[in-house]
N, CA, C and O atoms as a DFTB+ gen file, in Angstrom:
392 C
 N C O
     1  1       0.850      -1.191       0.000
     2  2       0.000       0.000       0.000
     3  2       0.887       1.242       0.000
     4  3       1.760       1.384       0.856
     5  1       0.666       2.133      -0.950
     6  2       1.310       3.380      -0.913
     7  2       0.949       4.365      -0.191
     8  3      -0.240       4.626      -0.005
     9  1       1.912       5.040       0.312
    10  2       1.807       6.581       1.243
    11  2       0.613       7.188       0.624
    12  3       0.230       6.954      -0.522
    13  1       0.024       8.028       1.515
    14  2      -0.704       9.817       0.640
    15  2       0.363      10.966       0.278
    16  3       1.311      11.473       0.878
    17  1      -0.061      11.088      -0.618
    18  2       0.876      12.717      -0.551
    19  2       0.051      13.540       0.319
    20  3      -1.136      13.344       0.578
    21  1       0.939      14.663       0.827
    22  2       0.334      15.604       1.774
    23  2      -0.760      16.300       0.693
    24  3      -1.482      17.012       1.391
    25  1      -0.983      16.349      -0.041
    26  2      -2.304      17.147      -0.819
    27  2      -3.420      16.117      -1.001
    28  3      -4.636      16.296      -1.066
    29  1      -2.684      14.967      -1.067
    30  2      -4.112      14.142      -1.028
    31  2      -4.602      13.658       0.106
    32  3      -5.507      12.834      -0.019
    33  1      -4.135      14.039       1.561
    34  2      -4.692      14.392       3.111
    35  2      -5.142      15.305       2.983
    36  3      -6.278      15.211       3.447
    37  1      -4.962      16.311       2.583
    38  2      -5.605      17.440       2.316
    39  2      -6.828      17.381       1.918
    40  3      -7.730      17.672       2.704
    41  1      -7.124      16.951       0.480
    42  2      -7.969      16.637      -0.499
    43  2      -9.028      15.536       0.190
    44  3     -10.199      15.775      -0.103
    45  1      -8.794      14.213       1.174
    46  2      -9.420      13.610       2.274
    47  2     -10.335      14.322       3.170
    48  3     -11.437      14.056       3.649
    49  1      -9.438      15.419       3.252
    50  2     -10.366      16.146       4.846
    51  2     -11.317      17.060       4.143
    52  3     -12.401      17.280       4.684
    53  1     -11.028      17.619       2.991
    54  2     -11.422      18.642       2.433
    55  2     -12.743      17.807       1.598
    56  3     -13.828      18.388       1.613
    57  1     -12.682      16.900       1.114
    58  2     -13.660      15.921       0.554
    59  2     -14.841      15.297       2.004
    60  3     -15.992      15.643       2.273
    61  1     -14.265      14.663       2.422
    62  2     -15.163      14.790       4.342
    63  2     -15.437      15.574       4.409
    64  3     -16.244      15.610       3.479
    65  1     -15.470      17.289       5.221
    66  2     -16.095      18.204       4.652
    67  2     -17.287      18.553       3.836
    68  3     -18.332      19.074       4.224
    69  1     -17.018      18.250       2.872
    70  2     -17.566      18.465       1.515
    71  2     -18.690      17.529       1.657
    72  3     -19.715      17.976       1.142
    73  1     -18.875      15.882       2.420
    74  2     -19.740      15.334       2.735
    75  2     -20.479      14.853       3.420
    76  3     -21.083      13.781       3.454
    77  1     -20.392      16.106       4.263
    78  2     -21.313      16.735       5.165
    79  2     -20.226      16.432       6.527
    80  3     -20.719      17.056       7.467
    81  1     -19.488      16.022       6.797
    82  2     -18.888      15.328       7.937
    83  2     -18.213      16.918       8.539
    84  3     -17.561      17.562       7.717
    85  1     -18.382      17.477       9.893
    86  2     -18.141      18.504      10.219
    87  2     -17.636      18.683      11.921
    88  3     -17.251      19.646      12.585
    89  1     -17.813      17.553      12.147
    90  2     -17.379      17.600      13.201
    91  2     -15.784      16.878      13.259
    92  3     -15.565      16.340      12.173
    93  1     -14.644      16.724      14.203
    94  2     -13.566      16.779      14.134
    95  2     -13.363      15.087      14.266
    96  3     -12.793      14.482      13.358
    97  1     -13.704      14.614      15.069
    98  2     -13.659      13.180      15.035
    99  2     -14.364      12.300      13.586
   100  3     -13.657      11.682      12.791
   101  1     -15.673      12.400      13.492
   102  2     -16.253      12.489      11.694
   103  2     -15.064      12.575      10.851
   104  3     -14.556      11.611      10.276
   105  1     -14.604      13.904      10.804
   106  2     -13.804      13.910       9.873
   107  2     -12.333      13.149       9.736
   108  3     -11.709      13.060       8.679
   109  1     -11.903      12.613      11.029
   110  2     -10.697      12.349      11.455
   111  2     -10.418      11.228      10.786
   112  3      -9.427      10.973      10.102
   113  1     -11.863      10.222      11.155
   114  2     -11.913       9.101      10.765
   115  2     -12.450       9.020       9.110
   116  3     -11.903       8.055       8.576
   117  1     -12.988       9.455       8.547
   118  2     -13.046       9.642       7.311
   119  2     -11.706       9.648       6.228
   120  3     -11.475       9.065       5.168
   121  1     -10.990      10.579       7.037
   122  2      -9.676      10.978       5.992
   123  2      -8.618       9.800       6.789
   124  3      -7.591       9.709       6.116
   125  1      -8.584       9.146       7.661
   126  2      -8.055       8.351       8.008
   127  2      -6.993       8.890       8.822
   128  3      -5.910       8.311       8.737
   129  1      -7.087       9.892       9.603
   130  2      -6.090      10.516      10.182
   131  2      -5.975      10.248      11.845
   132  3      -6.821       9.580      12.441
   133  1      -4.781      10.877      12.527
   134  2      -4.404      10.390      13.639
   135  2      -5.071      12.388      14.253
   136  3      -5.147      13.415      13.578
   137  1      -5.345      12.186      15.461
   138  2      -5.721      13.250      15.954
   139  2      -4.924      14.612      15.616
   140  3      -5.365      15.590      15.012
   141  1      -3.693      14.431      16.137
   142  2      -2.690      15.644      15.931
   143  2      -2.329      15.933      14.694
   144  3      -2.176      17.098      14.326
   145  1      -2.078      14.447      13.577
   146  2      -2.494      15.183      12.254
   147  2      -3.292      16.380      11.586
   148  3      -3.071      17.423      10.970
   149  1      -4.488      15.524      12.130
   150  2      -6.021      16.462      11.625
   151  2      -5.890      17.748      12.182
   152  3      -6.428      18.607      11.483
   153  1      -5.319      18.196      13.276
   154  2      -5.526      19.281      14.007
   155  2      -4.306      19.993      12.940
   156  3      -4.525      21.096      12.441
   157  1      -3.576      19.566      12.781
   158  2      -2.371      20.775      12.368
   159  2      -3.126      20.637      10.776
   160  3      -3.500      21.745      10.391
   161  1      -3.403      19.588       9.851
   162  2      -4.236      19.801       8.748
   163  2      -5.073      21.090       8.869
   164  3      -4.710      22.241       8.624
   165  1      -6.160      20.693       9.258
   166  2      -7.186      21.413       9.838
   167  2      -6.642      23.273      10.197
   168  3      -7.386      24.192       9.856
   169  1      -5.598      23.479      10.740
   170  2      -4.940      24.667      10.924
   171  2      -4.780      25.661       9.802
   172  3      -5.007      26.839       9.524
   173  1      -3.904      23.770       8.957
   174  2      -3.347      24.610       7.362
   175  2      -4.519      25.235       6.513
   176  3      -4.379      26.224       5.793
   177  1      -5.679      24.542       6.685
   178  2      -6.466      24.544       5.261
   179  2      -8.019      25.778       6.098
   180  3      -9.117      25.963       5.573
   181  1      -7.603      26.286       7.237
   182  2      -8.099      27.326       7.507
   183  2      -6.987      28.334       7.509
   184  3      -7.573      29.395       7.725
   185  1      -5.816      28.568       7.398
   186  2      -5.105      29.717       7.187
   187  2      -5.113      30.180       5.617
   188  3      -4.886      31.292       5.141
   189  1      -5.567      28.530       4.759
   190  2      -5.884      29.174       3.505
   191  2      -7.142      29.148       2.942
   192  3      -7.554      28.907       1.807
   193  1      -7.841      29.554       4.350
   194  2      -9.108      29.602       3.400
   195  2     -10.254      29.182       2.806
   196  3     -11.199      29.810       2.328
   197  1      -9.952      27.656       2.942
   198  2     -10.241      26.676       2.639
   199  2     -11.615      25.934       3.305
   200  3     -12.523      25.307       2.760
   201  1     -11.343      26.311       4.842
   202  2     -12.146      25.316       5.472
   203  2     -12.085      26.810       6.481
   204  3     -11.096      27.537       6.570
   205  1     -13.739      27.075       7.357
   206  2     -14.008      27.534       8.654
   207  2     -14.567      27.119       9.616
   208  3     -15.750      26.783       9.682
   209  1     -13.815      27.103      10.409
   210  2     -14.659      27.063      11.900
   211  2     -15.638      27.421      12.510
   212  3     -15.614      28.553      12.991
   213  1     -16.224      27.004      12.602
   214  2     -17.798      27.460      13.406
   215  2     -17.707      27.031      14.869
   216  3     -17.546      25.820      15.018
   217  1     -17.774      27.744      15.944
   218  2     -18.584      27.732      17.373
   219  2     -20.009      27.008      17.249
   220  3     -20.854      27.548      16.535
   221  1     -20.271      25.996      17.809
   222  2     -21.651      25.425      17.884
   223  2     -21.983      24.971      19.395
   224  3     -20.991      24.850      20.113
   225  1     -23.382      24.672      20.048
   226  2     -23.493      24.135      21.362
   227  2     -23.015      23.039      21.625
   228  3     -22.793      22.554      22.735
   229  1     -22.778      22.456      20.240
   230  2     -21.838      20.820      20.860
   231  2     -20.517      20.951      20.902
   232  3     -19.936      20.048      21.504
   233  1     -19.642      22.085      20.293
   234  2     -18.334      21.775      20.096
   235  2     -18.120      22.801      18.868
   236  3     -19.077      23.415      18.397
   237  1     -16.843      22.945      18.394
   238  2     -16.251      23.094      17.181
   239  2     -16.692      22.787      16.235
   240  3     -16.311      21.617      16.194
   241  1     -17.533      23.023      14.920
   242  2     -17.460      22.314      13.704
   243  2     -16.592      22.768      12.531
   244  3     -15.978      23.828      12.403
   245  1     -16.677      21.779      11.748
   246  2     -15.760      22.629       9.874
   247  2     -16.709      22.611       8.849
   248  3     -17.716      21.915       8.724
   249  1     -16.141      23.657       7.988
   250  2     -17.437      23.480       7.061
   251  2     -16.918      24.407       5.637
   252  3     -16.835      25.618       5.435
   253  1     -16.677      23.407       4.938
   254  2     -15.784      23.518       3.688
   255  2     -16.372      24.997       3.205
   256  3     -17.558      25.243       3.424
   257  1     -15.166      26.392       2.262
   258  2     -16.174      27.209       1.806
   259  2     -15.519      26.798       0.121
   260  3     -14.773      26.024      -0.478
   261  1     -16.537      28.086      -0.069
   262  2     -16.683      27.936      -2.095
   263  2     -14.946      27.638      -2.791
   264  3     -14.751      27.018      -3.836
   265  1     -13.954      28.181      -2.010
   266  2     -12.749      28.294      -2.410
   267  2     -11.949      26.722      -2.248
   268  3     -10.929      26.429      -2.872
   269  1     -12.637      25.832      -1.301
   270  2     -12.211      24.646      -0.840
   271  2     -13.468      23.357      -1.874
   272  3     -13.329      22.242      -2.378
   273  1     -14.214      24.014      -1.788
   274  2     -15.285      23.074      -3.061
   275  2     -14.480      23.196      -4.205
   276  3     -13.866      22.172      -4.506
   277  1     -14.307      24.256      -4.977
   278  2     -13.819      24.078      -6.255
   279  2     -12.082      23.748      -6.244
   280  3     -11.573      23.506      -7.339
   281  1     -11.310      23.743      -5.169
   282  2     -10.271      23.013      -5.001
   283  2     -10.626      21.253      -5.083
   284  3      -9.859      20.513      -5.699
   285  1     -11.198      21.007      -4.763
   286  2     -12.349      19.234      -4.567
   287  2     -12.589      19.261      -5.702
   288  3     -11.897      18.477      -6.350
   289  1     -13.308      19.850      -6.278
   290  2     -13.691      19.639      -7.781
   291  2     -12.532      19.751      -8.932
   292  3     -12.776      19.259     -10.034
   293  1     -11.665      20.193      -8.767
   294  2     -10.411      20.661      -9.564
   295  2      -9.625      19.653      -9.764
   296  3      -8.893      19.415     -10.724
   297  1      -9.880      18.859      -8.463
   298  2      -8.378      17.752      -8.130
   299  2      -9.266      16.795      -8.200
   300  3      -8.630      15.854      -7.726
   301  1     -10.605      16.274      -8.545
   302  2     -11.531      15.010      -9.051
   303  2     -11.512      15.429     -10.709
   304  3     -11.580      14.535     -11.552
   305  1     -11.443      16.425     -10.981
   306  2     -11.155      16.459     -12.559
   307  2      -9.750      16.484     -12.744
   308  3      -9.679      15.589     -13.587
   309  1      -8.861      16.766     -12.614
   310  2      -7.495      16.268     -13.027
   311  2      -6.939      14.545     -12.433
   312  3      -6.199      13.845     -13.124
   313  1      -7.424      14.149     -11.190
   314  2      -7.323      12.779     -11.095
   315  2      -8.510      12.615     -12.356
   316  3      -7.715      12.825     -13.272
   317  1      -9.343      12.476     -12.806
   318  2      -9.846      11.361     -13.391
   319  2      -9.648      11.779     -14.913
   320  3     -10.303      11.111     -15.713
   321  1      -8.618      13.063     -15.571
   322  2      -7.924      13.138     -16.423
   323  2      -6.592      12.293     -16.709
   324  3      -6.263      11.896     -17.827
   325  1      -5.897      12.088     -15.555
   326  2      -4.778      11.501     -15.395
   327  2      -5.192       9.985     -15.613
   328  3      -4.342       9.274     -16.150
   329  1      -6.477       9.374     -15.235
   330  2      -6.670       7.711     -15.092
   331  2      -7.280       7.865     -16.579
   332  3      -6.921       6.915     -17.275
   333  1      -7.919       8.583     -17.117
   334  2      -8.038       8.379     -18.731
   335  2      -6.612       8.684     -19.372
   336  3      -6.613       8.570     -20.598
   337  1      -6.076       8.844     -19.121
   338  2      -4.928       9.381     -19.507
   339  2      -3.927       7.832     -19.735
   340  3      -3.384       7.342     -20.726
   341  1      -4.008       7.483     -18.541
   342  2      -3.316       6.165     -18.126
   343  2      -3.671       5.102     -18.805
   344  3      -2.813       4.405     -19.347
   345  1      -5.160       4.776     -18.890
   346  2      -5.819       3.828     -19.586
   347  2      -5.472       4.103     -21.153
   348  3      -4.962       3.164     -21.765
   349  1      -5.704       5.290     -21.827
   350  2      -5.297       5.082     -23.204
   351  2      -3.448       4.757     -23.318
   352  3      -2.691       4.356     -24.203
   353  1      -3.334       5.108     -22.163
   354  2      -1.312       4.818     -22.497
   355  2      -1.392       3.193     -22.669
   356  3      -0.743       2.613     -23.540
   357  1      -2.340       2.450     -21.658
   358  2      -2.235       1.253     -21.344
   359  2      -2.636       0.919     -22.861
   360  3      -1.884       0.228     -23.548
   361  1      -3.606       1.327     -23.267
   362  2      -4.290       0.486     -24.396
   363  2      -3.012       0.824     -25.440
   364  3      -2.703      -0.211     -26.031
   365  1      -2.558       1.448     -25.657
   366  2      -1.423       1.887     -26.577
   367  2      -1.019       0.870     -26.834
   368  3      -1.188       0.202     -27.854
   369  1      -0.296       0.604     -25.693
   370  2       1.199      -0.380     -24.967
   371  2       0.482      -1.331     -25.679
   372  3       0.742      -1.517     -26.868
   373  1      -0.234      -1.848     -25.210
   374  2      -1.021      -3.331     -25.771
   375  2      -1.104      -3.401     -27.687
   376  3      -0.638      -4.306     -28.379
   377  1      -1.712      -2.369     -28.093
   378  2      -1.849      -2.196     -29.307
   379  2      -0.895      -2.489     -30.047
   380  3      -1.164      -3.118     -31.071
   381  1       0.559      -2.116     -29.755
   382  2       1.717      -1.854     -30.011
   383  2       2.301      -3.564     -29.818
   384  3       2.712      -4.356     -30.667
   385  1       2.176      -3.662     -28.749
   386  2       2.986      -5.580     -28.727
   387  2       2.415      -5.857     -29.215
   388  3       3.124      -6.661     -29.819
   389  1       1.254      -5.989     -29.752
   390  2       0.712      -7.068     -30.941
   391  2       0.951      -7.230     -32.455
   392  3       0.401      -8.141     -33.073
């Protein structure tokens, strides 16, 4: 099993978020993260903007804004450019040994 890159932890929490998951544990476990991870994540991707904090009667919540949606949407259209991308290389390759 391969590592994440740090953008695609990013792209995890920011996608959680995005589906509906807003509370800190929700999200922790979603993106598959260790507590102190998520918290310093969570830091980064509100210093850019990304994600805000809300005060609520239960606790803390997150709650992805417009600038962190179309980051999600940006990086599900270039991943699934890159896997069409891959698949016609594959079919190539094949085309080619025969």
């Amino acid at each position: 099993m391969s590592r994440r890159s740090q953008m695609e932890i990013l792209i995890d929490i920011l996608k959680a978020i995005a589906e509906g998951k807003q509370r800190p544990t929700h999200i922790m476990y979603k993106a598959n993260l260790s507590w102190t991870r998520l918290k310093k994540q969570l830091n980064f991707l509100i210093r850019q903007g990304l994600v805000v904090a809300v005060e609520a009667e239960s606790g803390k919540i997150y709650k992805i804004t417009k600038r962190g949606l179309d980051i999600v949407h940006y990086f599900g259209k270039i991943k699934g450019e890159l896997q069409y991308y891959r698949k016609e290389s594959l079919a190539n390759q094949i085309y080619i040994r025969e």
